[in-house]
PASE-746212 format. One record per residue (C-alpha): residue number from 1; x, y, z; residue in three letters. Coordinates in steps of 0.1 Angstrom, whole numbers, plus 5000, padded with zeros to 4 digits. Example, Ala and Ser with C-alpha at 12.3 -4.5 7.8 and 13.67 -1.06 7.14 Angstrom:
<recs>
i_east_north_up_aa
1_5123_4955_5078_ala $
2_5137_4989_5071_ser $
</recs>
This chain:
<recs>
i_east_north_up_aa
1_4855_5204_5083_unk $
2_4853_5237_5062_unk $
3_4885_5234_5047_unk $
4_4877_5199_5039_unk $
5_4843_5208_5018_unk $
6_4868_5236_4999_unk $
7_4890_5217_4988_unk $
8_4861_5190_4975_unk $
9_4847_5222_4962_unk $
10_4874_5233_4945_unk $
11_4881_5197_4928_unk $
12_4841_5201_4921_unk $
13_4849_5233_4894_unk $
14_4885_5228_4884_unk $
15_4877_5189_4870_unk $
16_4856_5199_4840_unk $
17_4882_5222_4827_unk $
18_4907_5197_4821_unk $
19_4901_5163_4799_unk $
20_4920_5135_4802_unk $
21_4957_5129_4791_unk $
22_4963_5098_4772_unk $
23_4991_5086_4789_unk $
24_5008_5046_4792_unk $
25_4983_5025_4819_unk $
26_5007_4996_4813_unk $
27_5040_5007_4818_unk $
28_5028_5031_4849_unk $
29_5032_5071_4833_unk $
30_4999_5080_4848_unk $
31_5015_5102_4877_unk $
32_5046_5116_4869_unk $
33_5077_5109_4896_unk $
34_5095_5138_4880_unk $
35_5093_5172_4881_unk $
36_5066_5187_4858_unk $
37_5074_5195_4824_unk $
38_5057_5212_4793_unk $
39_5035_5230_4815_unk $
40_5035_5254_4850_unk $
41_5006_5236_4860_unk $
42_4997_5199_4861_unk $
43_4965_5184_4883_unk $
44_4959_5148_4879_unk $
45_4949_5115_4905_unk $
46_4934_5075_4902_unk $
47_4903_5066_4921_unk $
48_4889_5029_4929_unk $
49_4854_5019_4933_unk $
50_4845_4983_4944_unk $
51_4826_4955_4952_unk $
52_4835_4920_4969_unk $
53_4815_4891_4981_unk $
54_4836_4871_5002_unk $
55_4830_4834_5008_unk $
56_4843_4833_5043_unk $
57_4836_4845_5077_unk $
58_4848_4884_5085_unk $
59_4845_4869_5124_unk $
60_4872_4881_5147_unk $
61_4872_4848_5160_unk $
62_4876_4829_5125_unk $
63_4913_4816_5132_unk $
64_4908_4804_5170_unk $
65_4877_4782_5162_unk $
66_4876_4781_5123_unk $
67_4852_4749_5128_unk $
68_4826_4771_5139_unk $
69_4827_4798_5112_unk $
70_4828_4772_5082_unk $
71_4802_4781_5051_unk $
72_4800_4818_5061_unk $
73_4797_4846_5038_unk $
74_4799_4884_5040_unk $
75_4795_4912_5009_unk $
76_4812_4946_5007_unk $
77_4810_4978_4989_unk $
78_4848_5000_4992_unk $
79_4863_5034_4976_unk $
80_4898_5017_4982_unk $
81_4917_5051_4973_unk $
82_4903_5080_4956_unk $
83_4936_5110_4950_unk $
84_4939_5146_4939_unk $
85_4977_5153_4926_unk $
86_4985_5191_4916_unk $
87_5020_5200_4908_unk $
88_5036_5236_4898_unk $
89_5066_5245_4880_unk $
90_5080_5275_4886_unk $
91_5110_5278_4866_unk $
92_5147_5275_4873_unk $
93_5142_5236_4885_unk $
94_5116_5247_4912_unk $
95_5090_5229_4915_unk $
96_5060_5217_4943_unk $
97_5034_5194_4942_unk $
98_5010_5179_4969_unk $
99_4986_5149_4967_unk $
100_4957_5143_4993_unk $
101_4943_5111_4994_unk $
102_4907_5097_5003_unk $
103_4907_5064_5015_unk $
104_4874_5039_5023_unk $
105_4851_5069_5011_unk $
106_4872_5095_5037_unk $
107_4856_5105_5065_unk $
108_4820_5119_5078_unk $
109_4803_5131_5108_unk $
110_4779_5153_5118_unk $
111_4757_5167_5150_unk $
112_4724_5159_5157_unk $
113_4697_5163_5179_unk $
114_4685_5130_5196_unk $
115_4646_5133_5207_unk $
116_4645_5098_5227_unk $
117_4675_5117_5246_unk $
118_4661_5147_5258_unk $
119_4664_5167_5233_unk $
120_4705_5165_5235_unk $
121_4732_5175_5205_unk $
122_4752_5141_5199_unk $
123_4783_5138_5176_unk $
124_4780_5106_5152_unk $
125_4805_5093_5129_unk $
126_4785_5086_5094_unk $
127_4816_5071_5079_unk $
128_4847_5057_5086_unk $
129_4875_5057_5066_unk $
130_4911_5079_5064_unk $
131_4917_5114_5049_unk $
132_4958_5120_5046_unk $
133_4982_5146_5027_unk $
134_4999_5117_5010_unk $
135_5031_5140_4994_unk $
136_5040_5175_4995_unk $
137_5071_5184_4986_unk $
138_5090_5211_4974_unk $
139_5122_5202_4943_unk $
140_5152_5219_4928_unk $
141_5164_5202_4895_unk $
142_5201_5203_4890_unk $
143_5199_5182_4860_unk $
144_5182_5150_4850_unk $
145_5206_5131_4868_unk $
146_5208_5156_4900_unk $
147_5173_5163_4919_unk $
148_5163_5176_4956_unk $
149_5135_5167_4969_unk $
150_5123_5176_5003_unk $
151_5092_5173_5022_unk $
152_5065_5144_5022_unk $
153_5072_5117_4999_unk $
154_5066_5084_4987_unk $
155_5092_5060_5004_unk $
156_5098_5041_4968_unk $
157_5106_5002_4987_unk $
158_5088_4975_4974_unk $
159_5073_4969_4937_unk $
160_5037_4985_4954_unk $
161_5045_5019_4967_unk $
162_5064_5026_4937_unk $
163_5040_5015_4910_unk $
164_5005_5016_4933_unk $
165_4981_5033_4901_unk $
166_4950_5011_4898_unk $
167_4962_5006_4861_unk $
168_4994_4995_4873_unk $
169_4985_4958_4884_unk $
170_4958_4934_4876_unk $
171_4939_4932_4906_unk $
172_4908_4945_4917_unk $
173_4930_4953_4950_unk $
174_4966_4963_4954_unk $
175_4983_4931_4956_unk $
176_4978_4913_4988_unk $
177_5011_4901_5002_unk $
178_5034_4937_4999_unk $
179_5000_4951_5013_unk $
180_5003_4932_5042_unk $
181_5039_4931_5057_unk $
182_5053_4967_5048_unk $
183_5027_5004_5044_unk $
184_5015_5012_5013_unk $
185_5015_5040_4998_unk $
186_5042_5048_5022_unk $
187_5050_5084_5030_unk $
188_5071_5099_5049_unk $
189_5085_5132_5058_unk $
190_5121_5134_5047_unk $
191_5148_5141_5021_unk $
192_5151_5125_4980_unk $
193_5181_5128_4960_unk $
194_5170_5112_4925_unk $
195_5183_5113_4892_unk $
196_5181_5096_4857_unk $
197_5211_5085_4836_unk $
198_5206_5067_4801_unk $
199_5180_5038_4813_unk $
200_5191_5043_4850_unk $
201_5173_5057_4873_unk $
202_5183_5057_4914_unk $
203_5163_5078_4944_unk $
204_5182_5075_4980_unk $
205_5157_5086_5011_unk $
206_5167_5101_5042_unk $
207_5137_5100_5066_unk $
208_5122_5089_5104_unk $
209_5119_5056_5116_unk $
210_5093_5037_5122_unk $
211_5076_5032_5152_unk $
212_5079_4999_5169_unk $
213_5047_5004_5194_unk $
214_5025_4996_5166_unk $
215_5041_4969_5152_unk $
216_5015_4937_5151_unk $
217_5012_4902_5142_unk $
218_4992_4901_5112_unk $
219_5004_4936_5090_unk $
220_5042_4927_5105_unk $
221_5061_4967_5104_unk $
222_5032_4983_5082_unk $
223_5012_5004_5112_unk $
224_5048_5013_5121_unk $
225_5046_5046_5095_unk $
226_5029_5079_5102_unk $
227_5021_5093_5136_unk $
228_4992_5087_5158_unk $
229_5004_5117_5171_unk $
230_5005_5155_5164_unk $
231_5040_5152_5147_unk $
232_5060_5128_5133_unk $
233_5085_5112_5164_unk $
234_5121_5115_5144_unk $
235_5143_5106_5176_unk $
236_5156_5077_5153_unk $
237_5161_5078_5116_unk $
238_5161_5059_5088_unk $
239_5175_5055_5052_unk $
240_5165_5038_5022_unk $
241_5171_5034_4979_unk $
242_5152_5025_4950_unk $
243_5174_5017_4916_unk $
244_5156_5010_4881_unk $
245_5174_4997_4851_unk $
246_5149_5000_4818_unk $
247_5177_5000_4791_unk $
248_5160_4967_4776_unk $
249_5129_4980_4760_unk $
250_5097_4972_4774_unk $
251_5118_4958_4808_unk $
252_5123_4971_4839_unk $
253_5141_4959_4869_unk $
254_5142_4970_4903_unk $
255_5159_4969_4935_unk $
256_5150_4990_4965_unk $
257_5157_4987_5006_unk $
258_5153_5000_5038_unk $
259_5171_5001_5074_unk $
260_5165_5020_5100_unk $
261_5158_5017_5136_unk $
262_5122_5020_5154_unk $
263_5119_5014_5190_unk $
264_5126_5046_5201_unk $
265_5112_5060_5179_unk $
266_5080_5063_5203_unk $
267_5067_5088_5232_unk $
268_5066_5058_5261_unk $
269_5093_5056_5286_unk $
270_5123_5031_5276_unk $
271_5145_5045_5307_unk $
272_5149_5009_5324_unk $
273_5179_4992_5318_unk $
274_5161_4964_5305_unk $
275_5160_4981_5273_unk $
276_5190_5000_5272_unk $
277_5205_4980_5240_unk $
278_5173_4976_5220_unk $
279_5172_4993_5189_unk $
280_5142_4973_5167_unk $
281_5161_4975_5137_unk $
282_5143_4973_5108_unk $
283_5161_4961_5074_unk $
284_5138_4955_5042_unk $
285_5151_4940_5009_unk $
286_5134_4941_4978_unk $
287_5133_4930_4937_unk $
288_5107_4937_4915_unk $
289_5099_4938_4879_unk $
290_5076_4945_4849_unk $
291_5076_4937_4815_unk $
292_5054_4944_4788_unk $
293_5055_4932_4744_unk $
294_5031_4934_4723_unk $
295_5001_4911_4736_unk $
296_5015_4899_4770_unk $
297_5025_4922_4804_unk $
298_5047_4904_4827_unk $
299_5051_4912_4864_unk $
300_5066_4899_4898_unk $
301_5079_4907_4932_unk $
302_5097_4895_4964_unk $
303_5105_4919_4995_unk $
304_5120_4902_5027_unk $
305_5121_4918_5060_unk $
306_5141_4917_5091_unk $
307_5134_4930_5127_unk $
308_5158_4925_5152_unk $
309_5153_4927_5188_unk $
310_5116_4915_5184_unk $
311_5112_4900_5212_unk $
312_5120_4922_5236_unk $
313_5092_4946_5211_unk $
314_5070_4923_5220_unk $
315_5073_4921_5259_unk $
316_5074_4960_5257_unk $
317_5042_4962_5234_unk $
318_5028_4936_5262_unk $
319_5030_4953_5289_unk $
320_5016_4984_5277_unk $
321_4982_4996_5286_unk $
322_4949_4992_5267_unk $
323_4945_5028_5258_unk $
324_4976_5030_5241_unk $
325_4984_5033_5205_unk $
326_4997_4995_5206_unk $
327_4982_4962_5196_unk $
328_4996_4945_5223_unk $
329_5007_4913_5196_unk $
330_5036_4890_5196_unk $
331_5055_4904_5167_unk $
332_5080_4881_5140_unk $
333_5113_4890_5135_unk $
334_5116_4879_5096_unk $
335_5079_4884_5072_unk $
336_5079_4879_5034_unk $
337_5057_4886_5004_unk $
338_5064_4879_4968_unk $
339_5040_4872_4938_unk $
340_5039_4876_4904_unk $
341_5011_4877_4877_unk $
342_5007_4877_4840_unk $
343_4980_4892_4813_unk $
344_4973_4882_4776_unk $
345_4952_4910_4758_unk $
346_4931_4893_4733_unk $
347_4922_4925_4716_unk $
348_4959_4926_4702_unk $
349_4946_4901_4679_unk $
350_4925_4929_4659_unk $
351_4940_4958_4646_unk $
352_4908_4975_4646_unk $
353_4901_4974_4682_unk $
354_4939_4981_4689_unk $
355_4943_5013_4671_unk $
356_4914_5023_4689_unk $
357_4938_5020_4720_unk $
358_4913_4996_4738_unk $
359_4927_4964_4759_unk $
360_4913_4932_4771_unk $
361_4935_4912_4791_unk $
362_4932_4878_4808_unk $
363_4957_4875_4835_unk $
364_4963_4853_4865_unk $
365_4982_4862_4896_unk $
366_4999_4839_4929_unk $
367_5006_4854_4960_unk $
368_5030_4837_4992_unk $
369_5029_4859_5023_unk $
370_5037_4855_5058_unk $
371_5040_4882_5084_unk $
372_5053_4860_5111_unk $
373_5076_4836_5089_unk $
374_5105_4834_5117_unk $
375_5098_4844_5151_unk $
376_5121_4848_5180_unk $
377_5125_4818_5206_unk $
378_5093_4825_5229_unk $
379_5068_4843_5208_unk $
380_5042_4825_5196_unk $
381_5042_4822_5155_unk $
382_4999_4826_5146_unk $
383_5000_4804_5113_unk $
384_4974_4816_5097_unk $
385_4995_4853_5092_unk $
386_5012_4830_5065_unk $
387_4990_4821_5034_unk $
388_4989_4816_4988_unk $
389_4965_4836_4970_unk $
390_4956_4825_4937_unk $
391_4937_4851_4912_unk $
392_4921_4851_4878_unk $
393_4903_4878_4861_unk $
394_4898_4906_4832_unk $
395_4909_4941_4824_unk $
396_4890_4958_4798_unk $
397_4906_4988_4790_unk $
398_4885_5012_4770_unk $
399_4910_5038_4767_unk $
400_4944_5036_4785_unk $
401_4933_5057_4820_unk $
402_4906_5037_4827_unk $
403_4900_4997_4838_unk $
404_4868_4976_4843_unk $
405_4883_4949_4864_unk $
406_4868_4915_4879_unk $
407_4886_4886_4893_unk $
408_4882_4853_4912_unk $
409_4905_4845_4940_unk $
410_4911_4822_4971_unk $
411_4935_4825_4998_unk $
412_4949_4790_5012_unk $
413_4962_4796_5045_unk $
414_4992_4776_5060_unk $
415_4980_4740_5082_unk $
416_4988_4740_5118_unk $
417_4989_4716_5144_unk $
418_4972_4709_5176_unk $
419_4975_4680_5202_unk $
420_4955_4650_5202_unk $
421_4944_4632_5234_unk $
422_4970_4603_5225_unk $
423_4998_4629_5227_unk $
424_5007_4628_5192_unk $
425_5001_4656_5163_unk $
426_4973_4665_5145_unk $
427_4975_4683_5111_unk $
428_4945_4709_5109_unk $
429_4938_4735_5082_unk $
430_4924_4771_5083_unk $
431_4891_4777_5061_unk $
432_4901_4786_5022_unk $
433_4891_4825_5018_unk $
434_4876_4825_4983_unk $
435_4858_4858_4971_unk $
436_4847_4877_4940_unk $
437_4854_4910_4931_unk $
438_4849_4933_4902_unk $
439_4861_4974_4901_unk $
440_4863_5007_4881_unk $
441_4896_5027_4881_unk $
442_4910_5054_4864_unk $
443_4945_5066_4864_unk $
444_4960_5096_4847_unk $
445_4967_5136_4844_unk $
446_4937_5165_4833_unk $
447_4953_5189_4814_unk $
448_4938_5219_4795_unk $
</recs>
């Protein structure tokens, strides 16, 4: 708790030194992924502030009877992510930098004395919400095709963890479907080798496994990252790349993967011979891309995942006991997510209001999603993990680090079918999930 109010302390005193950087919102420079330059010292972050009203039931219950949860309607107030990022150079291609992220408002909680209790002390928690070192890591630059990076880091699969700055995508929220199936921001302790080579750039990740236990039928692999635990479990490992191609101007393309195995990767007994040949390997494909010219920005995605052995995960998650770090859920062996949006910025139209570097854009988005598309013979597929988002909106821009954003969108979830007392099928459908949002971010470095 002390060191927590330090470091807020310290953020408190060291802010108002620095103003600002102008840097490019559209094409993602806000943060840099390289090792500092110009300056020893750089300090820098993005930080969300929201509010939703959703025109749907939050029920736990919504998808078993969705009948009785029609015309419901539920408001919310969020700090989705608020990050600190300081990086040092010290010369000769060293370099560190750490990032600690606040998520949902962090964490609070506090002791008090209860006087309908007898005068007892009593722990309460005043707000939930996640506090996590999100990269430290520790660099030696070769040359700009030859870096080593070691430590905590950003695992760079999937158009979201590698471009996840608020002014990096339209929505009011990270996009829906890439936030679903795989973690994001994912980080994970491990080793980078990077580089850049005349519009090329490539990053290959050596790093733990996931964790099978916490594997679930709605987020697919995505509680698989981090440790409940103490310490990362490394007793299997895992590999994966990220290769960008921006030699057409104002284009960049992007593929990036992952493989690696998960169901040992865990601290319950898998002794039995049952479970002798299951390995829970996870493989993860993924394109992505961005463009940006003159009035319009230009963006899309598709990541496909694979986990074999999934339903044997899913008798072993079963099994386990209600205290443990498991969900217990049938879990698919195939999820996907891909989407794509596109922004117009009307104030390109006047010269005045663009050399004053402010944007307005107009964009629409589409999500498809499903974390149970394909599930082994046996475990139940829950249709409603599969769904389209639509989204429309604004991003005023009054300089390039920081967004006033507000959009409209519904989620359409996939029909299913139930009996009927003839013995045929009946098509049924989920209730729509519309909701409006509207947000403040800002992205970029504070330098002296």
């Amino acid at each position: 708790m002390h060191s927590k109010k330090s470091f807020l302390l310290l953020i408190v005193l060291i802010l108002p030194i620095f103003s600002i950087a102008q840097t490019d919102a559209v094409s993602g420079a806000s943060i840099p992924a390289s090792a500092p330059t110009g300056t020893h010292l750089q300090i820098g972050g993005y930080g969300e502030a929201v509010m939703s009203r959703n025109f749907f039931s939050d029920n736990y219950l919504r998808y078993k009877n969705p009948d009785l949860y029609k015309n419901e309607q539920h408001g919310r107030f969020d700090l989705p992510h608020v990050v600190f990022w300081i990086s040092y150079d010290f010369g000769r291609g060293w370099s560190v930098a750490s990032e600690i992220e606040f998520e949902h408002g962090g964490t609070e909680s506090a002791v008090e004395i209860e006087e309908e209790e007898g005068g007892e002390y009593e722990s309460e928690i005043e707000r939930g919400g996640e506090v996590a070192l999100e990269q430290f890591w520790v660099q030696k630059s070769f040359t700009p095709a030859l870096n080593i990076r070691l430590g905590h880091i950003i695992v760079p699969v999937g158009a979201t963890n590698a471009h996840h700055m608020p002014t990096e995508y339209f929505g009011v929220y990270r996009p829906e479907g890439e936030n679903t199936i795989i973690p994001c921001t994912w980080h994970e302790t491990g080793i980078s080798f990077w580089g850049e080579v005349k519009g090329w750039r490539y990053e290959i990740m050596f790093l733990a496994g996931l964790d099978a236990d916490r594997f679930n039928s709605k987020g697919w692999i995505h509680d698989g990252a981090g440790s409940p635990y103490e310490f990362k479990i490394g007793t299997s490992y895992a590999g994966a790349f990220r290769i960008d191609n921006s030699s057409v101007p104002g284009l960049r393309l992007s593929l990036s993967g992952y493989v690696g195995n998960s169901f040992n990767n865990t601290l319950y007994n898998h002794s039995h011979s049952r479970w002798e040949k299951v390995r829970g390997t996870v493989s993860i494909g993924a394109f992505d891309f961005a463009y940006s010219h003159r009035r319009f920005v230009i963006r899309g995605n598709i990541t496909y995942g694979h986990l074999s052995d999934s339903k044997m995960i899913t008798a072993f998650n079963a099994n386990m006991s209600g205290s443990s770090v498991s969900s217990r859920q049938p879990v698919a062996s195939d999820a996907i997510a891909a989407g794509g949006e596109i922004g117009f910025d009307f104030f390109s139209l006047s010269p005045k209001l663009s050399e004053r570097g402010q944007r307005f854009f107009l964009f629409g988005r589409y999500d498809y999603y499903d974390s149970m598309l394909k599930t082994a013979e046996g475990v139940a597929r829950k249709k409603w993990c599969g769904r389209q988002r639509f989204a429309a909106g604004i991003n005023y821009m009054p300089i390039k680090n920081i967004a006033l954003k507000a959009e409209y969108a519904i989620g359409i979830l996939n029909p299913y079918t139930v009996s009927t007392e003839s013995g045929g099928l009946q098509t049924c459908r989920y209730n729509n999930e519309p909701s409006i949002s509207i947000g403040i971010t800002y992205s970029g470095l504070f330098e002296k």
